[in-house]
N, C-alpha and C positions, 0 to 999 in steps of 0.2 A: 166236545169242546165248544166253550160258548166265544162269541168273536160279537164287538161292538159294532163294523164297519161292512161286514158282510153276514151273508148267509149260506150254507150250505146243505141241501135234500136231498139225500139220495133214498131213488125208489127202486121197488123190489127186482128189479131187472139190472139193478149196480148201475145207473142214470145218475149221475152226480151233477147238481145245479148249484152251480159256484155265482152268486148274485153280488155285484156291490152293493153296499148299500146304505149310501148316502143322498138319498134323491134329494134332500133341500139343497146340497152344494154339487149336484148334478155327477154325485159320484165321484169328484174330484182327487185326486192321488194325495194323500199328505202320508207322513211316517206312518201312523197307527195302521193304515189300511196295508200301504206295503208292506209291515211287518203280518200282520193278520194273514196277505195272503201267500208268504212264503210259509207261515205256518199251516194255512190250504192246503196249498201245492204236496208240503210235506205229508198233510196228513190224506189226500187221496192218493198218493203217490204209493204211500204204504197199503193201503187199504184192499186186499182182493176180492174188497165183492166190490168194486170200482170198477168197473168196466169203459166207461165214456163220461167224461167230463164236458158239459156246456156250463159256456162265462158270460154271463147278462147283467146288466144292471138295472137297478129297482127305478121306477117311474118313469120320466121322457126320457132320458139322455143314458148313453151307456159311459162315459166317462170322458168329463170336460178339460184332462190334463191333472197339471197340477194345482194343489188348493193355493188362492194369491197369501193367506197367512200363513200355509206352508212356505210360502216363496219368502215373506218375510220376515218369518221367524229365521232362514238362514241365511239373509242378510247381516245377521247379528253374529252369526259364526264366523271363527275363525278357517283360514284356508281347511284346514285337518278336518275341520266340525264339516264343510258343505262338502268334502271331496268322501265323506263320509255319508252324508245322507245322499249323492250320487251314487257312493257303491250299493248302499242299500236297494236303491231302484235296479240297478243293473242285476243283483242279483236274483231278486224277487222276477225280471223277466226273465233272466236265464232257466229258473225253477222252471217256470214255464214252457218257456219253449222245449226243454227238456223232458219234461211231463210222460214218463211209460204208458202213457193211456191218449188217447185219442182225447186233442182238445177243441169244443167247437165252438165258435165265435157267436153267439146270437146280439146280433148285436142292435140292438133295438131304439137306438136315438144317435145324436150326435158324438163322434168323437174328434178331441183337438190332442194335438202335441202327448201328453204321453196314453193318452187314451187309444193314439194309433199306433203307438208302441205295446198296445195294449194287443190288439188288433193283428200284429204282424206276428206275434207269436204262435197265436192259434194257427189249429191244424189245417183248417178252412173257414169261413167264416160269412154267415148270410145275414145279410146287414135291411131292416126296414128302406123302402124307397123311398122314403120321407126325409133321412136320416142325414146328414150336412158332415162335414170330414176334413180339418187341415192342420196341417203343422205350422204352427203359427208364430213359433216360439221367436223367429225374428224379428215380427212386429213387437215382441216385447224388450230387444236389445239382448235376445240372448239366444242359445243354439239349443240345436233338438239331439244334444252329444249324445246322451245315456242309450236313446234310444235307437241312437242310428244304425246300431251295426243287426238290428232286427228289421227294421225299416227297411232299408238297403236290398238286403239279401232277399227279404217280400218281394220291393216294386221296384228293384234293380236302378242303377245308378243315374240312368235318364228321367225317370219317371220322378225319383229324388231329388237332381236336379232341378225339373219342373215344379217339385211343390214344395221344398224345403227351401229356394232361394227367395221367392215372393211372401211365403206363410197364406197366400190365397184358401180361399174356403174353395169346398168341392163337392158335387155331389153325389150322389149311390150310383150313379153310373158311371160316373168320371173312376171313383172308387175301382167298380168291377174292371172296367178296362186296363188299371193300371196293375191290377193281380191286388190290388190290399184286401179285398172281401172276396170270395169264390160269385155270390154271386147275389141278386136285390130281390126283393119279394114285396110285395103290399105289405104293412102294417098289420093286416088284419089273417093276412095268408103267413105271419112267420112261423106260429109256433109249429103248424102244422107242417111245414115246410123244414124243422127243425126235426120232428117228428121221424120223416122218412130216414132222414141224414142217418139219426140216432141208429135209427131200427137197420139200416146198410151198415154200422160200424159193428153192431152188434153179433153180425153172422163171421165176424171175423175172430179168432182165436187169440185170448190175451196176452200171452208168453210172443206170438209172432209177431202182433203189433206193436208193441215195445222193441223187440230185437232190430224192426225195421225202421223205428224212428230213428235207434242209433244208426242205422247202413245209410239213412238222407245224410244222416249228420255227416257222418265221414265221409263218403266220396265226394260230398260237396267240397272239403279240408284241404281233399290230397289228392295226386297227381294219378297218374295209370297205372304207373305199376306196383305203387302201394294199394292202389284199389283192387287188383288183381289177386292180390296177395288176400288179401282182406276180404273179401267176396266170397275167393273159394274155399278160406276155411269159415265163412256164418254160414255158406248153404250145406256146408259139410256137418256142422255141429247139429244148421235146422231138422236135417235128416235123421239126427240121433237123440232128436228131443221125443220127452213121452207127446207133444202136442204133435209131431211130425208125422213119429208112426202111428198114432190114432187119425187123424186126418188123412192117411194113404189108405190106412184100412177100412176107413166110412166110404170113401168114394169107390174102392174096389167093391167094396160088398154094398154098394150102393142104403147105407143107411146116414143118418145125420149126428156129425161129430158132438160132443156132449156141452162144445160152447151154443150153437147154434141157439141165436134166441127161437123162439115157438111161432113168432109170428111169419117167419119162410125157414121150413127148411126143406125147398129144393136145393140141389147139388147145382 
């Protein structure tokens, strides 16, 4: 699939490089790219030589929000037209954060307003120390709605608070403190630093990491005793998957189950 606004390369270890790529407008969100990257999402979502998805974008900046002619162009809509290209956004992050594959954040320049909506979806996310960060969308007489309920559930209702009421800019460490990136690296140290990440998500089993995304998802939802309920029958079913019984039977007879990438496989 060829896509205008982004890029996607995946190498022979199923490393999927999900790139924006708009670097004269720093990447910035308008229709085209949100629709491009639900069609992404969809299409490594489907894809089982996928194994780990990293989301970067091209030249300084990893994503400056939204494009201001995006903004303008739905100025000119009617309510139905902009409460529609809001669902659009909301959905293209839902894809996201939903994503059966491990997503990880390289996040290599600046990101504002929905760029850290961009941010909060990912699975972890190692952001350049250079890199500047805020939601800003107050300083322009309007709210950071679409994005807040990934925002939120990221850097919790204080942290929120603190950077959603001023729109203040922030830096890669203010960032890591507040949980939005796992965690900062030099410029020069990410890729490599991205590297290790990859090659840790890689010795994990793809059937389980998708099963576990959904078990964050839900007991985050629901109360205890629907968790209970729900818990004991995924570890019940985990036990009866062919990934389960191959994974008990590599560690009993101590050899390396058939995901393991090549670069570790100690137990």
């Amino acid at each position: 699939m060829t896509f205008e606004t982004l890029t996607i390369e995946t190498d022979q270890r199923g490393v999927a490089t999900l790139t924006l790529n708009r670097p004269e407008q720093h990447n910035a969100l308008n229709a085209r790219l949100i629709s491009e990257l639900r069609q992404a999402a969809a299409l490594v979502a489907g894809d089982e030589r996928v194994r780990v998805v990293v989301l970067t974008g091209a030249g300084r900046s990893f994503c400056a929000g939204g494009d201001f002619r995006w903004f303008a162009a739905n100025t000119e809509l009617d309510r139905a037209g902009r409460i529609a290209q809001g669902r659009a956004l909301a959905d293209m992050l839902r894809d996201l954060n939903t994503l059966p594959k491990p997503l990880i954040g390289r996040i290599n320049g600046p990101a504002y307003g929905g760029g850290v909506g961009m941010i909060a979806v990912c699975d972890l996310a190692i952001a350049a120390a250079e890199a500047r960060f805020g939601l800003t969308e107050v300083r322009l007489g309007l709210i950071p709605a679409t994005i807040s309920p990934f925002v939120v559930a990221r850097i919790g209702e204080a942290h929120a608070r603190a950077t959603m009421l001023s729109g203040a800019v922030f830096d890669a460490g203010r960032a890591r403190e507040i949980g939005l990136v796992t965690e900062s690296v030099q410029a020069g140290g990410l890729a490599e630093r991205i590297e290790v990440i990859v090659n840790a998500h890689l010795q994990a089993a793809p059937g389980a990491v998708a099963e576990t995304k959904r078990l964050i998802d839900y007991v985050t939802r629901h109360g205890a005793d629907d968790n209970i309920v729900y818990t004991t029958d995924r570890l019940a079913d985990a036990w009866e998957t062919e990934e389960g019984r191959t994974g008990i039977d590599s560690f009993l007879n101590k050899t390396a189950p058939p995901w393991r990438s090549r670069a570790d496989h100690k137990q």
